[in-house]
MARNU-107528 format. One record per residue (C-alpha): chain; residue number from 0; residue in three letters; y, x, z. Coordinates in steps of 0.2 Angstrom, whole numbers, padded with zeros to 4 digits. Layout:
BEGIN
+-----+-----+------+-------+-------+-------+
! mol ! seq ! type ! north !  east !    up !
+-----+-----+------+-------+-------+-------+
!   A ! NUM !  ALA !     Y !     X !     Z !
...
+-----+-----+------+-------+-------+-------+
END
This chain:
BEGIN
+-----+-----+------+-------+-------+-------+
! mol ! seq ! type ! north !  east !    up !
+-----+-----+------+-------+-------+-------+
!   A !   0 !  UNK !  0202 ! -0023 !  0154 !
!   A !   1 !  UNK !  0208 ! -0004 !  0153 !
!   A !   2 !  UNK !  0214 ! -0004 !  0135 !
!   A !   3 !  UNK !  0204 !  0011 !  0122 !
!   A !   4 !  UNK !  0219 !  0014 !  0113 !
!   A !   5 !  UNK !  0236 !  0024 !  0120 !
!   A !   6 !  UNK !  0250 !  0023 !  0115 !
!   A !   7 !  UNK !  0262 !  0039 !  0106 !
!   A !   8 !  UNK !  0276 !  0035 !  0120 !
!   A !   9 !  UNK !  0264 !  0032 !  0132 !
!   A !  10 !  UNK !  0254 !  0048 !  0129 !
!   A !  11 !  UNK !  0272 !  0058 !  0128 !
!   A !  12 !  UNK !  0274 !  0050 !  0146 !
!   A !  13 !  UNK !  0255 !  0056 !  0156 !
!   A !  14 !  UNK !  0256 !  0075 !  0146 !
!   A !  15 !  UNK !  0274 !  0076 !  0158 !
!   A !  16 !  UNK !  0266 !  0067 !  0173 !
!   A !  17 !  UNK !  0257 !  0078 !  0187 !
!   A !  18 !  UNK !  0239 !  0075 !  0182 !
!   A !  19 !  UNK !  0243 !  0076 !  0162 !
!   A !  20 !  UNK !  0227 !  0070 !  0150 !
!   A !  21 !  UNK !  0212 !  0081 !  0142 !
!   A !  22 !  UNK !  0220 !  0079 !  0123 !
!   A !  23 !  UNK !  0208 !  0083 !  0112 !
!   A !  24 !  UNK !  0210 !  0086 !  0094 !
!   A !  25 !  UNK !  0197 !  0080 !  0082 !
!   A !  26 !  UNK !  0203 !  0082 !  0064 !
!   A !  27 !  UNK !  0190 !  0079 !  0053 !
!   A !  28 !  UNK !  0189 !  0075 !  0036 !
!   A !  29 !  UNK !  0172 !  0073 !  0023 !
!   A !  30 !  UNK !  0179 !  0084 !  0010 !
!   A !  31 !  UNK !  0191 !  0093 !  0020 !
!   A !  32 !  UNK !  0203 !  0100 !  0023 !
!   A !  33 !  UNK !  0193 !  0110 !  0036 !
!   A !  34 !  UNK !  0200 !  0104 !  0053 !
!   A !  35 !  UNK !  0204 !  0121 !  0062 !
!   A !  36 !  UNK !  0215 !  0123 !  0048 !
!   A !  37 !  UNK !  0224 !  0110 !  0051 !
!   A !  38 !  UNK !  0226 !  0112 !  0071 !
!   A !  39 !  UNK !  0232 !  0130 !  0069 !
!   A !  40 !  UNK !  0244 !  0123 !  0060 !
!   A !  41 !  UNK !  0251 !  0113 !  0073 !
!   A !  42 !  UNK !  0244 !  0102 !  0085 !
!   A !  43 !  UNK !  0248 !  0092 !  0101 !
!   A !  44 !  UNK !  0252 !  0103 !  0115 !
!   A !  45 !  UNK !  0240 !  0106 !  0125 !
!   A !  46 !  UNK !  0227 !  0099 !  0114 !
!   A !  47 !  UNK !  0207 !  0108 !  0111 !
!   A !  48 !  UNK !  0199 !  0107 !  0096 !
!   A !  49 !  UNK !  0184 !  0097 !  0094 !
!   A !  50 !  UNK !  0171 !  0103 !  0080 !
!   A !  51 !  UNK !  0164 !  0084 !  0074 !
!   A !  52 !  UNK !  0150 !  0092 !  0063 !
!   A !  53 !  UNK !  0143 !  0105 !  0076 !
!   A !  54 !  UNK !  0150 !  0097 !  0092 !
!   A !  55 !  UNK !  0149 !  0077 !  0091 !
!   A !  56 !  UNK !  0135 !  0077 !  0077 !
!   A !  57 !  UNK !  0116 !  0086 !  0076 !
!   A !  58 !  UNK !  0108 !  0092 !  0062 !
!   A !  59 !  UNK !  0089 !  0084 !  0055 !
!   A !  60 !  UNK !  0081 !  0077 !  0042 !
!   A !  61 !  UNK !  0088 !  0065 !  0030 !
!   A !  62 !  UNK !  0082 !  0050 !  0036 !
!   A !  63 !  UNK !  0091 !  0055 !  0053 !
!   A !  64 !  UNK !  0107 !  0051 !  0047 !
!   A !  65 !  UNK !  0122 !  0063 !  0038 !
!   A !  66 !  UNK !  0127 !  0064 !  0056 !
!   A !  67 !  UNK !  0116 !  0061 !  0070 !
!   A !  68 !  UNK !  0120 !  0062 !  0089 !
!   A !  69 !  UNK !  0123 !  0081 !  0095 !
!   A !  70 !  UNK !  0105 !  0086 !  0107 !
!   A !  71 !  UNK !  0113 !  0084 !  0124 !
!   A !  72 !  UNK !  0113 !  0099 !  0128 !
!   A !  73 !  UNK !  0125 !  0104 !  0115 !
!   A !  74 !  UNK !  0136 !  0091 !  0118 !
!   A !  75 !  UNK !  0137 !  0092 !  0139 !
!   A !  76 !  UNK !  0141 !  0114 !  0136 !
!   A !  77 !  UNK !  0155 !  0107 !  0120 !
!   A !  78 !  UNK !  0161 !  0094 !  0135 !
!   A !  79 !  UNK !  0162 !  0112 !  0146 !
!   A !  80 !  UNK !  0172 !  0120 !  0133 !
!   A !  81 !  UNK !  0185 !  0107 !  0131 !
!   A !  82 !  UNK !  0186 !  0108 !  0150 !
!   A !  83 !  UNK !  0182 !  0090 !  0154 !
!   A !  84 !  UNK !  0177 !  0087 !  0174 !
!   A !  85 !  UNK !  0169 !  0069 !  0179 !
!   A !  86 !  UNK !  0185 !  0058 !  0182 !
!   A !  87 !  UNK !  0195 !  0068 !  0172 !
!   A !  88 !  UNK !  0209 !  0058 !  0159 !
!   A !  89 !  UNK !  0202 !  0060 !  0142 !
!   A !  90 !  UNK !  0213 !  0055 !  0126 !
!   A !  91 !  UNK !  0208 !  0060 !  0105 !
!   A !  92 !  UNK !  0215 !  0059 !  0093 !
!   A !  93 !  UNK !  0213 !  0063 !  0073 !
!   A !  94 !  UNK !  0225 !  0062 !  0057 !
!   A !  95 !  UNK !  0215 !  0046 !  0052 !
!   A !  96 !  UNK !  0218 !  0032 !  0060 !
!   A !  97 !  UNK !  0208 !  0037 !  0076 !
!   A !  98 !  UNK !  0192 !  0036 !  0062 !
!   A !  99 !  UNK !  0187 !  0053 !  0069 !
!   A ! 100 !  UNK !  0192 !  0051 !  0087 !
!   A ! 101 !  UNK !  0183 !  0033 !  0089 !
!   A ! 102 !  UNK !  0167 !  0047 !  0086 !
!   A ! 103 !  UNK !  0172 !  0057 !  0102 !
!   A ! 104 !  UNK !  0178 !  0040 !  0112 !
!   A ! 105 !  UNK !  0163 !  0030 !  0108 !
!   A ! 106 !  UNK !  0152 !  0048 !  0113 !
!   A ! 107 !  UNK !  0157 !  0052 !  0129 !
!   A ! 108 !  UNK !  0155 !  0034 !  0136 !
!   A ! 109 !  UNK !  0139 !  0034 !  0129 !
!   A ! 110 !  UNK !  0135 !  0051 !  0139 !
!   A ! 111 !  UNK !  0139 !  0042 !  0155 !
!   A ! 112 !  UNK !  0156 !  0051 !  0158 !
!   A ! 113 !  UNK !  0163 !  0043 !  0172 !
!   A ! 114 !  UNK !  0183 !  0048 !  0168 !
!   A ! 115 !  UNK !  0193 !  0038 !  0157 !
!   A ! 116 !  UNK !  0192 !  0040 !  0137 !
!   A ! 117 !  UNK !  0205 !  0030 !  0124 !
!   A ! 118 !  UNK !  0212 !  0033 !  0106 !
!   A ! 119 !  UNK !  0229 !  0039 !  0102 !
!   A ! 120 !  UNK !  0233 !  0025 !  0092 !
!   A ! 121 !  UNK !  0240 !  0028 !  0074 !
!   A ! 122 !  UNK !  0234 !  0046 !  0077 !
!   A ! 123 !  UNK !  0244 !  0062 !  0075 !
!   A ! 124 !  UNK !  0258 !  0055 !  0062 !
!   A ! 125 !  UNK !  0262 !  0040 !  0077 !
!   A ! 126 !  UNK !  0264 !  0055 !  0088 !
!   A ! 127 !  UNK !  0277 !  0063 !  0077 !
!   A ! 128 !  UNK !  0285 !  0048 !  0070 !
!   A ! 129 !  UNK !  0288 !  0047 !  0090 !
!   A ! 130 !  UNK !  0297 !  0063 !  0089 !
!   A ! 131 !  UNK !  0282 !  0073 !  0098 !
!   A ! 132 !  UNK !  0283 !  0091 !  0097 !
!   A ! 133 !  UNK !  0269 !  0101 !  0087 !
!   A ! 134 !  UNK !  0264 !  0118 !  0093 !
!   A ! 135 !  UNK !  0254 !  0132 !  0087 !
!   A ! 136 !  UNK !  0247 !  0141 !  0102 !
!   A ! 137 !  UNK !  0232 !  0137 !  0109 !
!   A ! 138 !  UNK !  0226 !  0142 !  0127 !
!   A ! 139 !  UNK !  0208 !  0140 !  0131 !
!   A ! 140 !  UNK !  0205 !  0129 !  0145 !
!   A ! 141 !  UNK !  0196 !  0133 !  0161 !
!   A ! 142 !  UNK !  0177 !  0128 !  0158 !
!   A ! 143 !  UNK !  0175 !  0110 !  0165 !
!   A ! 144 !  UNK !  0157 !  0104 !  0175 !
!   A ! 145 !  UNK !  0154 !  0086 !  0169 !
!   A ! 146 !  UNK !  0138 !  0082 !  0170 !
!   A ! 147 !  UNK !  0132 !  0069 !  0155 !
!   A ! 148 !  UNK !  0118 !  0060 !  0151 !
!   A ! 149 !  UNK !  0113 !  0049 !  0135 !
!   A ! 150 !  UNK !  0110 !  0031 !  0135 !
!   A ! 151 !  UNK !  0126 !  0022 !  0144 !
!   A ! 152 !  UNK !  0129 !  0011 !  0130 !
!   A ! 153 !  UNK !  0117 !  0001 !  0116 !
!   A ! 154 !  UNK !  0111 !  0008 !  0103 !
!   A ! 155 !  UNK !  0101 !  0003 !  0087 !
!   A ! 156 !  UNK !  0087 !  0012 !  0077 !
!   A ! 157 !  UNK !  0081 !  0004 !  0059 !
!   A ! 158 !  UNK !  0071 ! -0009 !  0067 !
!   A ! 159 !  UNK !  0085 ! -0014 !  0077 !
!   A ! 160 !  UNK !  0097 ! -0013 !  0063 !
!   A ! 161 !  UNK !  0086 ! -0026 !  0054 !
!   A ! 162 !  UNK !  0081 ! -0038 !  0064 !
!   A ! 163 !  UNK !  0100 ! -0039 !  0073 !
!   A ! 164 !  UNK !  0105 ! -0043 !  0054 !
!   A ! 165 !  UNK !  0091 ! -0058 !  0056 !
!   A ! 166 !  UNK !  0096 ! -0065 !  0073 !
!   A ! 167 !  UNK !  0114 ! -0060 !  0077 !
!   A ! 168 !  UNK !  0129 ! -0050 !  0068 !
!   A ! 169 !  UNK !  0127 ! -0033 !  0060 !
!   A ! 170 !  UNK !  0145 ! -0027 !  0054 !
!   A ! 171 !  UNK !  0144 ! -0013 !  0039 !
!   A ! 172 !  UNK !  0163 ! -0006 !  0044 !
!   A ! 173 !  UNK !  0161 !  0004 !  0026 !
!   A ! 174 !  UNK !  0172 ! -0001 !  0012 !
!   A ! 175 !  UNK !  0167 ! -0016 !  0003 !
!   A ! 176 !  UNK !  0164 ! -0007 ! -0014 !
!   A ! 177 !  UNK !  0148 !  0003 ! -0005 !
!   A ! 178 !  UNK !  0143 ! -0014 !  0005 !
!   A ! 179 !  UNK !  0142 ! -0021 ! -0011 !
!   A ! 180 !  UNK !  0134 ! -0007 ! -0023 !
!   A ! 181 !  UNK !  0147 ! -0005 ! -0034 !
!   A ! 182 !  UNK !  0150 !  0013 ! -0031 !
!   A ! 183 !  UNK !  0140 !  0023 ! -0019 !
!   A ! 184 !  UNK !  0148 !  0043 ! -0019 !
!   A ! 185 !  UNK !  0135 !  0051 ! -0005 !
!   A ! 186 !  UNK !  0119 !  0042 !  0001 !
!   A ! 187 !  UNK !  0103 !  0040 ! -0011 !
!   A ! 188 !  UNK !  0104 !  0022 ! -0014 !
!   A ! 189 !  UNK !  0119 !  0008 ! -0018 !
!   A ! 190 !  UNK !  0120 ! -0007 ! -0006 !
!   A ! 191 !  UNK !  0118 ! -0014 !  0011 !
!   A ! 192 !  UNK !  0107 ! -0016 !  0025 !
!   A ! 193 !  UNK !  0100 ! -0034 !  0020 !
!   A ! 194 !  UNK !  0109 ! -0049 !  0031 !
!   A ! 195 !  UNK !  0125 ! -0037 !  0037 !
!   A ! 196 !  UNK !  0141 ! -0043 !  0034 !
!   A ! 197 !  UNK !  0156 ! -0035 !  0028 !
!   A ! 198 !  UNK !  0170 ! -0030 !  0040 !
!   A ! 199 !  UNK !  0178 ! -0012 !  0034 !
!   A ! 200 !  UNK !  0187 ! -0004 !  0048 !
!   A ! 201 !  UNK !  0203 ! -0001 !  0038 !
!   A ! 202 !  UNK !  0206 ! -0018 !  0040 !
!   A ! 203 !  UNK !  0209 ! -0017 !  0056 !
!   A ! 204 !  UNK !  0223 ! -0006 !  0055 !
!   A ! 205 !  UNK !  0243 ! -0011 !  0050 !
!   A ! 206 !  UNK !  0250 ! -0002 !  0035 !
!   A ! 207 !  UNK !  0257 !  0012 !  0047 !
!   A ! 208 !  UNK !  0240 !  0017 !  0053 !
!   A ! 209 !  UNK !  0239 !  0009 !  0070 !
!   A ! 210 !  UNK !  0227 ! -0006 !  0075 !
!   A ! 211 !  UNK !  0231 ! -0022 !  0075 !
!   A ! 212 !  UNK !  0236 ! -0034 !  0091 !
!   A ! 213 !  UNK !  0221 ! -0036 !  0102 !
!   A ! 214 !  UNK !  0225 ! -0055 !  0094 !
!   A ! 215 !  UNK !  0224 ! -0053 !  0077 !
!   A ! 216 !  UNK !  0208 ! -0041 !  0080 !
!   A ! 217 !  UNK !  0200 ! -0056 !  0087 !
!   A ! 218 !  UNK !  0204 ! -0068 !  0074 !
!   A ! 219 !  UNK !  0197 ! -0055 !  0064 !
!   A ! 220 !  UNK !  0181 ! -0052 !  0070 !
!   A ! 221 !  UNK !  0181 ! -0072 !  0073 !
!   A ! 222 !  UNK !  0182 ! -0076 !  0054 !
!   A ! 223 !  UNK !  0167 ! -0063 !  0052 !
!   A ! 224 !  UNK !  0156 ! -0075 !  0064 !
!   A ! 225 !  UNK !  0159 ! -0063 !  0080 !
!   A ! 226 !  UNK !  0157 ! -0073 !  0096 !
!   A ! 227 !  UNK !  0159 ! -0067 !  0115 !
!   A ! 228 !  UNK !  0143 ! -0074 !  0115 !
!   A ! 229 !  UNK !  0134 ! -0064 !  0099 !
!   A ! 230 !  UNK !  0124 ! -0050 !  0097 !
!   A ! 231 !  UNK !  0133 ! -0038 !  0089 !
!   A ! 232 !  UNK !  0130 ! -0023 !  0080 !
!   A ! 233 !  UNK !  0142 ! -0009 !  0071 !
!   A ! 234 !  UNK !  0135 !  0004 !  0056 !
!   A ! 235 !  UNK !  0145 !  0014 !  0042 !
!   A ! 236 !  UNK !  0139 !  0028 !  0031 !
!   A ! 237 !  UNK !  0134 !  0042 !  0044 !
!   A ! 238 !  UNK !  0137 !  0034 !  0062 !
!   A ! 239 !  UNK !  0157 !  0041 !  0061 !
!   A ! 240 !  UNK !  0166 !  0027 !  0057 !
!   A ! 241 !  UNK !  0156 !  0014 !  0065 !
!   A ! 242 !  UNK !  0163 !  0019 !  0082 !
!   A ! 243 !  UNK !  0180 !  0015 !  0076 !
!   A ! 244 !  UNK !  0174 ! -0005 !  0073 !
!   A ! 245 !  UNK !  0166 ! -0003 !  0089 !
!   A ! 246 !  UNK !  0184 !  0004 !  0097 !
!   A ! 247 !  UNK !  0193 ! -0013 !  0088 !
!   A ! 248 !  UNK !  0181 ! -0025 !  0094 !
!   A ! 249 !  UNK !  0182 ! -0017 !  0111 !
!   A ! 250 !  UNK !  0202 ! -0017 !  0109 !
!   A ! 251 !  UNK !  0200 ! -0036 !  0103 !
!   A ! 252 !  UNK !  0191 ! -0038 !  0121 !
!   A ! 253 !  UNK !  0171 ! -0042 !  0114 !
!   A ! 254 !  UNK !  0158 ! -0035 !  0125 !
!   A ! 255 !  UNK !  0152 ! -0019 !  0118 !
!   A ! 256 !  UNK !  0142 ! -0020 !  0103 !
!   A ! 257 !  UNK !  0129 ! -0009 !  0098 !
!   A ! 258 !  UNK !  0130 !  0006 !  0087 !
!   A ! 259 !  UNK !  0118 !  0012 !  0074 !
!   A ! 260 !  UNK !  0120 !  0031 !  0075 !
!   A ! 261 !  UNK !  0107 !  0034 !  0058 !
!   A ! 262 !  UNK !  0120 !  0021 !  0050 !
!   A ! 263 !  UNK !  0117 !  0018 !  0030 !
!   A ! 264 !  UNK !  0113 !  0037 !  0028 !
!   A ! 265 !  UNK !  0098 !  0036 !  0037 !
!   A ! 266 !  UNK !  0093 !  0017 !  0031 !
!   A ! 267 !  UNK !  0093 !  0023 !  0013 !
!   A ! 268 !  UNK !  0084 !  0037 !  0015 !
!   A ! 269 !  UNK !  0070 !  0028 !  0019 !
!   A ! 270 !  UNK !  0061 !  0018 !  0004 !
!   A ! 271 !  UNK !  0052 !  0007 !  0016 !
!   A ! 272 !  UNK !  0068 !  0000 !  0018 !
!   A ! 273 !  UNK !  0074 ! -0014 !  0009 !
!   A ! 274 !  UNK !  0092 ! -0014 !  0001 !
!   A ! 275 !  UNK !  0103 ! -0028 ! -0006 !
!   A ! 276 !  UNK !  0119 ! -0028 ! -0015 !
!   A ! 277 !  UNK !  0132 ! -0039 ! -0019 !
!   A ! 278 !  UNK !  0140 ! -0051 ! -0008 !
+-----+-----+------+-------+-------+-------+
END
């Protein structure tokens, strides 16, 4: 299995080769700073900049989520703009952890794109703890022609989300203060999906940003009841940072789980829906 994650010294390495990777640059951050802000200040050479709230989310009402799926449509011509063909080398990065990037990765798989897609692991601070040079320019690519379609990999809606917490796992990749209901800072109600089990996606990472061995994510997930054999789903706040559990349990070499796009955001703004704290 092609690994989702890359490497700072292997990415240094495939931006020299002859057919150097798509990098895309997805900063991104709920409060800010603004992201474009922070690529103009220097970014990986090469890189494009990738809007998450107007390019890899959509825009409804509350019980869609903080950050549903982008319409296809806006997400195939954003795909254009970054200059991405089918087949092409895709690699994405962030200035947290790949928690932004996991968004992008998890995305275009799920769009049926047919080249290959992976994390720069540790994210931009890997890449210049590496000693990778930073740059300021940006030169706009040549518009790409990939074709995309939704649906290449599971996906839950509420119903989904509740009854996976009933007959298999349901991960809440959120902190464990918000799974619990001790502190809830943006959605209308404290808590969790009832059934879901704990698993916040920082403890997947090392103190120095990067993930774990593929080993230790797999006793991980093990200790949390995952199984080869499981049905699993992922779901966070908004639908962001679920695709980075998704990305560690990939890494950790599970089957691909499913991903609850709506995530908490949607689940509580929905009083049909039941919510428990604790645990």
């Amino acid at each position: 299995m092609t690994s989702p994650l890359i490497s700072a010294a292997e990415l240094a390495t495939a931006v020299r080769s002859a057919r150097p990777p798509r990098v895309l640059d997805v900063r991104w951050k709920l409060g800010g700073p603004p992201g474009p802000d922070e690529f103009a200040r220097g970014h990986i050479p090469g890189a494009v900049y990738v809007d998450l709230d107007t390019e890899l989310a959509g825009h409804g009402a509350p019980t869609d989520g903080r950050h549903p799926l982008p319409p296809l449509p806006v997400f195939q011509a954003a795909a254009r703009r970054w200059g991405l063909n089918a087949g092409d080398d895709v690699v994405a990065y962030d200035d947290v952890s790949g928690t932004s990037a996991a968004r992008l990765w998890w995305l275009l798989r799920y769009a049926g794109f047919t080249g290959t897609v992976r994390v720069l692991d540790g994210g931009l601070s890997a890449w210049v703890a590496a000693g990778g040079a930073l740059e300021r320019e940006t030169v706009p690519p040549r518009p790409g022609r990939v074709e995309l379609a939704y649906g290449s990999l599971p996906t839950l809606d509420a119903d989904g989300a509740a009854s996976l917490a009933t007959d298999g796992i349901l991960l809440d990749a959120r902190a464990g203060e918000r799974f619990r209901g001790e502190v809830e800072p943006i959605d209308p109600r404290a808590g969790h999906i009832p059934g879901a089990v704990s698993a916040p996606t920082t403890a997947n990472l090392a103190p120095d940003g990067r993930h774990l061995s593929a080993e230790a994510l797999a006793t991980r997930f093990a200790d949390l009841g995952v199984t080869p054999e499981a049905r699993i789903g992922v779901y966070c706040g908004s639908g962001v940072t679920a695709a980075h559990e998704v990305l560690a349990l990939v890494a950790a070499g599970f089957p691909e789980p499913a991903l609850y796009p709506g995530s908490f955001s949607a689940w509580s703004n929905d009083p049909a829906r039941p919510v428990e704290t604790g645990g």
